[in-house]
C-alpha positions, -999 to 999 in steps of 0.1 A, spaced: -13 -328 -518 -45 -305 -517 -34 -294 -485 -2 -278 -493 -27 -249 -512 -60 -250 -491 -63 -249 -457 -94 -267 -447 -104 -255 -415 -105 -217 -426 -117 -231 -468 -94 -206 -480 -62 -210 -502 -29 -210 -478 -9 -179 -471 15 -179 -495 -7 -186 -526 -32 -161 -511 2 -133 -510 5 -149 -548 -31 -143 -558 -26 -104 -547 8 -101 -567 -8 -118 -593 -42 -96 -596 -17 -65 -593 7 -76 -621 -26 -81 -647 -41 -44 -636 -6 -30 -640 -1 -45 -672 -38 -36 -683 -25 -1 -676 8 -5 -696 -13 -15 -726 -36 15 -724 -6 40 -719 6 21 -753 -26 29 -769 -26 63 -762 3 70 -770 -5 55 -809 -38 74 -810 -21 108 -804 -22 110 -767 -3 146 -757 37 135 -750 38 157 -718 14 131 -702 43 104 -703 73 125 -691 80 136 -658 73 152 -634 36 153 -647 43 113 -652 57 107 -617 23 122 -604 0 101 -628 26 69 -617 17 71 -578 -20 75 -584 -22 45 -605 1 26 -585 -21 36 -554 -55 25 -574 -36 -6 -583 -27 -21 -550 -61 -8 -536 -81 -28 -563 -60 -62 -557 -63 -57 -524 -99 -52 -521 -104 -83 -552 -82 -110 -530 -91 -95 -498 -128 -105 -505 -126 -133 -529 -89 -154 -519 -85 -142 -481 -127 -141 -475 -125 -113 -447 -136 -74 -448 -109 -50 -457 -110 -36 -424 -91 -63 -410 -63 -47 -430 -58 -20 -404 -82 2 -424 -113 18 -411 -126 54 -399 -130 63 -366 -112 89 -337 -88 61 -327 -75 56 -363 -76 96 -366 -54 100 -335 -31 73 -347 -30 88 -383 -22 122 -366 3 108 -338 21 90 -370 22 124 -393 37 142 -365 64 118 -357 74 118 -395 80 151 -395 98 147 -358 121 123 -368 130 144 -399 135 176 -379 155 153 -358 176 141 -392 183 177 -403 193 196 -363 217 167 -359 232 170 -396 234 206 -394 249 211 -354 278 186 -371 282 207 -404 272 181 -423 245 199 -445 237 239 -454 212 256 -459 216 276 -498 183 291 -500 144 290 -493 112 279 -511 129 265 -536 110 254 -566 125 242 -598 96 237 -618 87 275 -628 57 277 -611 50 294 -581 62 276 -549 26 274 -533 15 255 -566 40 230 -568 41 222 -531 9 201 -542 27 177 -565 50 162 -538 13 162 -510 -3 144 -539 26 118 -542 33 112 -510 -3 104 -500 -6 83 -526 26 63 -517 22 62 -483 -16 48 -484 -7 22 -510 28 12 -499 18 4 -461 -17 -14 -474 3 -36 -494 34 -40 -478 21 -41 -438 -15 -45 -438 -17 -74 -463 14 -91 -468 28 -86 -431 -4 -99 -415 -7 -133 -446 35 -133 -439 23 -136 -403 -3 -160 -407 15 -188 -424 38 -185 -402 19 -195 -369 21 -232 -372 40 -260 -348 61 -243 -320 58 -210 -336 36 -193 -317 21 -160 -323 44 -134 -313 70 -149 -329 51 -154 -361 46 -117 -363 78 -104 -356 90 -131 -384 63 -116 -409 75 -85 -404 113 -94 -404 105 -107 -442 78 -80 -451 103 -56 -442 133 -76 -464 105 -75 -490 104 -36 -487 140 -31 -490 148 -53 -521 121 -32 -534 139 -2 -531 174 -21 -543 172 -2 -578 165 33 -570 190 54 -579 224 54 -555 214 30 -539 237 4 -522 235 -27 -498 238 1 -468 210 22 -480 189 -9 -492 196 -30 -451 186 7 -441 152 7 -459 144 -22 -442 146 -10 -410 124 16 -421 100 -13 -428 104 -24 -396 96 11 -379 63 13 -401 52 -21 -393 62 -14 -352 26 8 -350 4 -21 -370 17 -46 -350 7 -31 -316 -23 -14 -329 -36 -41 -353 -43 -5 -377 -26 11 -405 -30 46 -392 5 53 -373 23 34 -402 2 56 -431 8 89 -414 41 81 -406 51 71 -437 37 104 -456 53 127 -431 83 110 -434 84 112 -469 75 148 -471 93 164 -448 125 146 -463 118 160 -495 98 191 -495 106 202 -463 142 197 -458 149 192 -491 171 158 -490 165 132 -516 139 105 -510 154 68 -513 174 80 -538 146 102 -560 154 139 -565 122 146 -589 106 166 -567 125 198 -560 104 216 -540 111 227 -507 110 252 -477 143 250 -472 172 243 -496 199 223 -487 230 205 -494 247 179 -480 287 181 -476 297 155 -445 305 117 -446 283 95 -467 283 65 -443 268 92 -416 246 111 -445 239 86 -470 247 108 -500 229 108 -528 208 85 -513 193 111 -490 188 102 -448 177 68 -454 212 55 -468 234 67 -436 236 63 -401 215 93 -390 188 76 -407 195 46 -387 195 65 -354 160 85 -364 147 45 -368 155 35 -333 138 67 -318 108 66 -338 102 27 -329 107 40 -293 83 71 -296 55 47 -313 59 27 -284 54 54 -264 25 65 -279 5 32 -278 14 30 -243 -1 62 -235 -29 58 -258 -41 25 -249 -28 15 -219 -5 -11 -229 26 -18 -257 19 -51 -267 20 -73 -301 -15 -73 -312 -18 -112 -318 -50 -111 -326 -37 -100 -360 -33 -136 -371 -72 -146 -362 -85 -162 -393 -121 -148 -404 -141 -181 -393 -120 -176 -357 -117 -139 -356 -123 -124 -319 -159 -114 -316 -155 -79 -296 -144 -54 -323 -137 -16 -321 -155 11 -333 -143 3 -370 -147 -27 -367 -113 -44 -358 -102 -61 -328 -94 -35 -303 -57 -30 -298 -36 -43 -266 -55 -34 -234 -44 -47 -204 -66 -81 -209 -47 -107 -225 -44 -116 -258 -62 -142 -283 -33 -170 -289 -45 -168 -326 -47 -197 -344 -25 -231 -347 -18 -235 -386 -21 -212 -414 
């Protein structure tokens, strides 16, 4: 019975209850938060502090300290390994990647808005728009502010720690590790599209949409084994979609700031309407090309596109040649580590 929660060999709690422990560490700090916010706001705490925008930028920074504190508790204490095996760690190869990834954001984006405009589908009404009173230069930083913050936390959470524990407890039997992975991402990316499921417009289009997203952020971690293509990829993204181009952002239209003003006047299914990019087939096609470029990129940067099994090494077996950030080093033309046999 002891061993449906804790795997012996690795004496550590099983996947799943260690993907638990983090959503469970994360729910107490959020709701540590929402008490405090309650407090305040019975002591006198100033009303603009709770209303947005100011409270969409206060959201994402908490959110972001959030995830990294659960990640780093369970990460240390449930999953026993150093955060760097969560695709995190400084050095040139994760600044390349974090570069590559920003410019293909803003690529794909550029790629969005040619291909919506050569159709007639969108027009341009106006540029630097800013709706907040302020002069456009200031309130360009809100939106850099919120997209950094959701890009770091929402790939460290959703890729680098429940895509690679997804992954893990997967590799058991005949599943071997290849497999394993591309079925932890399959449901880590579900996971990220039922997340988005109540944003505003959204529909079962837009929400099967988002989780193809997932799957192009997790396409660089799993042939990397590092968060830095998914992170800048995901910012980038984000940005250039909203402050750039000025479309909506899953469905969020808080942030009206952008270079260029636009608005959107062909079919939804093509579009995704209110929903911005992400919701409509143009979205879909910007997907496919980015998983392509990324594996373009890793082929050119390391030699080889490969799933980076060694992913689902537990601590106690992890490989014993590391990179300079101390990860396994991503796909070379060696083979691969199998990975381990159970979770």
């Amino acid at each position: 019975m002891l061993g449906l929660f804790w795997n012996r060999d690795e004496r550590r709690l099983r996947a799943l209850w260690r993907i638990v422990s983090c959503l469970i560490v994360a729910g107490c700090l959020g709701g540590l938060l929402y008490v405090c916010m309650q407090a305040a706001t019975r002591l006198g705490a100033p009303a603009r502090f709770f209303h947005r925008p100011l409270s969409m930028f206060l959201g994402v920074v908490a959110q972001l300290a959030i995830v990294a504190t659960a990640v780093a508790v369970t990460t240390r204490w449930i999953d026993r390994r150093p955060l760097s095996d969560f695709g995190l760690g400084w050095s040139r190869i994760f600044v390349d990647d974090f570069a590559a990834g920003l410019g293909l954001g803003g690529l794909l984006m550029a790629f969005v808005f040619v291909l919506e405009w050569t159709m007639g589908w969108v027009h341009v009404t106006g540029y630097f728009r800013s709706d907040w009173g302020r002069p456009f230069a200031v309130t360009l930083l809100g939106p850099v502010v919120v997209f950094l913050a959701v890009g770091f936390s929402e790939e460290l959470l959703s890729r680098g720690y429940l895509l690679r524990n997804l992954s893990e407890g997967l590799r058991m039997g005949r599943i071997g590790p290849h497999a394993a992975l591309v079925m932890g991402c399959v449901l880590s990316s579900v996971s990220f599209g039922l997340g988005h499921a109540r944003n505003p417009g959204a529909t079962p289009v837009s929400i099967f949409n988002i989780m193809l997203a997932g799957v192009l952020l997790s396409f660089g971690y799993m042939l990397t084994g590092r968060l830095a293509l998914s992170i800048g990829l995901h910012i980038s993204w984000n940005f250039a979609q909203c402050s750039v181009f000025g479309y909506a952002v899953s469905g969020m239209t808080m942030l009206r700031t952008s270079l260029i003003a636009t608005e959107q006047t062909g079919p939804e299914i093509w579009t995704g309407g209110d929903f911005g990019p992400e919701g409509g087939l143009v979205g879909v096609l910007a997907v496919l090309i980015g998983i392509f470029l990324i594996g373009v990129w890793v082929q050119f940067r390391y030699g080889r596109a490969a799933l980076h099994v060694a992913l689902l090494a537990p601590p106690l077996r992890a490989p014993r040649v590391r990179g300079q950030d101390g990860m396994p080093d991503p796909p070379t033309t060696a083979s691969q580590p199998e990975g381990p046999r159970g979770p």
